[in-house]
C-alpha positions in Angstrom: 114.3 122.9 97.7 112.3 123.0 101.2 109.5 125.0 99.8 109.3 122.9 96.2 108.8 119.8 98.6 106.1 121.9 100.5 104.4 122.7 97.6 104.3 119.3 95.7 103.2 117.5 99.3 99.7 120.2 99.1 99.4 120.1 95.4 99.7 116.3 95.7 96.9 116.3 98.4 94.9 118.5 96.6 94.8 116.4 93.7 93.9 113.2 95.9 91.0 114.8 97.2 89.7 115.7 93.9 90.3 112.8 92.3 88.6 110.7 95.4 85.8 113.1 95.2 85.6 112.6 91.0 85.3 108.6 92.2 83.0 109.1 94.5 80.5 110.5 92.0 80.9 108.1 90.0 80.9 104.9 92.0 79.2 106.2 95.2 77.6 103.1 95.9 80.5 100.6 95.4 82.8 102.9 98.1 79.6 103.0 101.0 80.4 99.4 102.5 84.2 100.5 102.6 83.8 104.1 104.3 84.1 103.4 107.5 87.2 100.9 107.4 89.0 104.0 105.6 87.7 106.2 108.6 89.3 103.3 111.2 92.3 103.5 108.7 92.5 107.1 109.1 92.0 107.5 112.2 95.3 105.1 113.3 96.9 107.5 110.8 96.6 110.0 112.6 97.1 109.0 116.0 100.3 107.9 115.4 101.8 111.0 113.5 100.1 112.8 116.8 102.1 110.6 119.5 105.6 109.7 117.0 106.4 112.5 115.1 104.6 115.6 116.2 104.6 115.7 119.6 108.0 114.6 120.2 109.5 117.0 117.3 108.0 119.5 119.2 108.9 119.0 122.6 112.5 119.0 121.3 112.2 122.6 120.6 109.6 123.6 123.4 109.7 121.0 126.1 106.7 120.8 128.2 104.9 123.9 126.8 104.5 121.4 124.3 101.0 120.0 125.8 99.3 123.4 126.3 100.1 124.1 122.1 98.6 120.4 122.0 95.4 121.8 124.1 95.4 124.8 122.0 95.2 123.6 119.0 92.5 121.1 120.0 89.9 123.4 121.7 90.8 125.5 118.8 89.1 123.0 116.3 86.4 122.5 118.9 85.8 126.0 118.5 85.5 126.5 115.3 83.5 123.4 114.1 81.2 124.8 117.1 80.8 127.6 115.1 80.4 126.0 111.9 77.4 123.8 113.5 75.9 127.2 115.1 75.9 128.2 111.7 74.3 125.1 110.0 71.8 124.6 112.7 70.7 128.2 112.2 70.3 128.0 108.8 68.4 124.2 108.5 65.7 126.0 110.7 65.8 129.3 108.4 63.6 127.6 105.3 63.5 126.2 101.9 66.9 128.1 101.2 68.7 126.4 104.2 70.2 123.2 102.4 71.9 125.9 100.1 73.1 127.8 102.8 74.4 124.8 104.5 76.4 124.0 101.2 78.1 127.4 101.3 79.2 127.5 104.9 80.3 123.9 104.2 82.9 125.8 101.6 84.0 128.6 104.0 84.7 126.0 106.9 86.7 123.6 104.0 88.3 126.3 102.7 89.6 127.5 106.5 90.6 123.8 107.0 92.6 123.4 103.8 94.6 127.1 104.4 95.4 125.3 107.8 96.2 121.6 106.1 98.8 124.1 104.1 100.0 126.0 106.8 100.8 122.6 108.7 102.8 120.7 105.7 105.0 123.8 104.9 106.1 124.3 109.1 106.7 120.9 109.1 108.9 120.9 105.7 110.7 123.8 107.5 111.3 121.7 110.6 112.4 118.6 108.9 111.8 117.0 105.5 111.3 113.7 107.1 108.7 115.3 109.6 107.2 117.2 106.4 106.6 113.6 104.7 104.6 112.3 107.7 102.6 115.4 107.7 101.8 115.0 104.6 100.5 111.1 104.6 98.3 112.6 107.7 97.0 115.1 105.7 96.1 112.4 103.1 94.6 110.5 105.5 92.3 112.7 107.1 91.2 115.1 104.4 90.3 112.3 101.6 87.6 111.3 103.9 86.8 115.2 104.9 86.6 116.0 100.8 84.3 113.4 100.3 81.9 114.3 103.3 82.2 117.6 102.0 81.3 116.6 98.5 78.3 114.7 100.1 77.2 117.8 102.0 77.4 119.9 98.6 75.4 117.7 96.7 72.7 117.6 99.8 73.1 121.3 99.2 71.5 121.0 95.9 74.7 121.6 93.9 75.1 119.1 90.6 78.1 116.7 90.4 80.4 118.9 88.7 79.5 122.3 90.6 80.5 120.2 93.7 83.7 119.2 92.3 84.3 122.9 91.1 83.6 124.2 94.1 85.8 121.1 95.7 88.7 122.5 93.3 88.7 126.0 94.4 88.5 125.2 98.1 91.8 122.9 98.1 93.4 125.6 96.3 93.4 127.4 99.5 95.9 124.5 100.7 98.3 126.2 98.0 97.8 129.7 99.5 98.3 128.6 102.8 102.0 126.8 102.2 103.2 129.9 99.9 101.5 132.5 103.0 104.3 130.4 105.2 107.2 130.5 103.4 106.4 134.3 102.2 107.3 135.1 105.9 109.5 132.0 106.8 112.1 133.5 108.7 109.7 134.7 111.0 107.9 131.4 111.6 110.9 129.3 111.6 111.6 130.4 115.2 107.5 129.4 116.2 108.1 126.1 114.2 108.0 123.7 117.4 104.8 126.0 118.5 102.9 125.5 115.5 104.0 121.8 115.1 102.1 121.1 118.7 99.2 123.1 117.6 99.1 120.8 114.4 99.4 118.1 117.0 96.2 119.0 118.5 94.6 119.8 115.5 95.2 115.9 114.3 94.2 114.6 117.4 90.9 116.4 117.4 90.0 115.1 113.8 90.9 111.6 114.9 89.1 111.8 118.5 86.0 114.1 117.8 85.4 113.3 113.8 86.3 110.4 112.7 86.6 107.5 115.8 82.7 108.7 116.5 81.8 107.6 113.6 82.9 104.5 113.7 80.5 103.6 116.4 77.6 103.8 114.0 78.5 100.3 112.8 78.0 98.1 115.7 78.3 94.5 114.2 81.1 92.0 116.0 82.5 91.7 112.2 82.5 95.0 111.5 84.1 96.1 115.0 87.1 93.9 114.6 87.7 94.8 111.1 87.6 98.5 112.3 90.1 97.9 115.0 92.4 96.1 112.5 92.2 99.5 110.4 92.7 101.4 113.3 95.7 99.5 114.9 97.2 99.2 111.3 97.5 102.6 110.6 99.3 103.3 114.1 101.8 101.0 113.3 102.2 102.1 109.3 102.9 105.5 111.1 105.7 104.0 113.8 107.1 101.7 111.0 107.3 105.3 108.4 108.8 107.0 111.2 111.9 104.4 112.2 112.6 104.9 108.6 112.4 108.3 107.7 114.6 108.3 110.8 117.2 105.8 110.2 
């Protein structure tokens, strides 16, 4: 039963980022003024499955090496998004084939992500259902936004609409592949559960700290600013308000 509830979480975020990045293309426009209060949304989101559900679950199984899998996990992403703009930079300088380029490494780095996303929703399922649900509304959170900046960067890329969203498809499928590749060897994992969990940990707190909150900055107007923090706040306290129930 743990694994179907693994695998409906990912299929079910698979779909949402499709389907968000099938809106986008069609009402592009219409969804720019809202961007970045789903960003402020997110980000909230996410901060608050980091500090009330996986970092404490796993500090009950690892205590204080708890913070270095946290530290792990977030120079980890550092690293490779380092390496995925190392890679972009070298190509926009590499000429009239570089936007193409770009669009391609964009899929390798998505694809990478989403075997992670996977990998994350499935240890957490094994850990807990309850912790597995939170997970999951994370994953939601974050990787709507990242599918459609990825769907952005593939139509930069020169890719049409529906190649994009192809191309979308087959790199959330990786999601699948990375939730059945932990399960396949679950009995060895369930014993690095707590591990992985604080790696996930850092891996959310990255996305919220280096990717998203930054760009909330762009918008700089009093209005704007307060409605962000609303956002923000809110989804900290969705998260807190989830957890006391899952928990009760």
């Amino acid at each position: 039963m743990v694994f179907t509830y693994a695998l409906l979480a990912v299929t079910i975020v698979s779909l949402l980022s499709l389907l968000g990045a099938v809106f986008i293309s069609l009402q592009r426009k219409f969804l720019d003024s809202f961007t970045t209060y789903m960003l402020a949304f997110s980000s909230g989101i996410l901060l608050g499955t980091t500090f009330y559900d996986l970092i404490p679950e796993a500090y009950e199984g690892i205590q204080g090496a708890t913070f270095t899998y946290v530290i792990i996990g977030f120079v980890t992403f550092f690293i490779l998004e380092k390496l995925i703009h190392w890679h972009h930079h070298k190509e926009d300088i590499g000429g009239p084939g570089a936007k193409k380029h770009v669009a391609y490494l964009t899929l390798i780095g998505d694809g990478m992500h989403n075997f992670l996303d996977g990998a994350i929703i499935a240890v957490t399922f094994l850990t807990s259902i309850p912790l597995g649900i939170m997970t999951t509304i994370a994953v939601i959170a974050h990787e709507i936004p990242h599918e459609l900046g990825d769907f952005f960067l593939l139509t930069y890329g020169g890719f049409t609409n529906k190649k994009a969203l192809w191309y979308n498809f087959l790199s959330a499928i990786t999601a699948v592949i990375g939730t059945v590749f932990v399960f396949l060897f679950s009995e060895s994992i369930v014993s690095v559960a707590p591990y992985a969990v604080g790696f996930a940990a850092g891996n959310f707190l990255y996305i919220a700290a280096s990717d998203l909150i930054p760009e909330l900055h762009e918008k700089r107007s009093v209005n704007t600013s307060i409605a962000q923090i609303v956002c923000l706040v809110g989804g900290i306290i969705l998260m807190r308000v989830l957890t006391q129930f899952l928990a009760a």
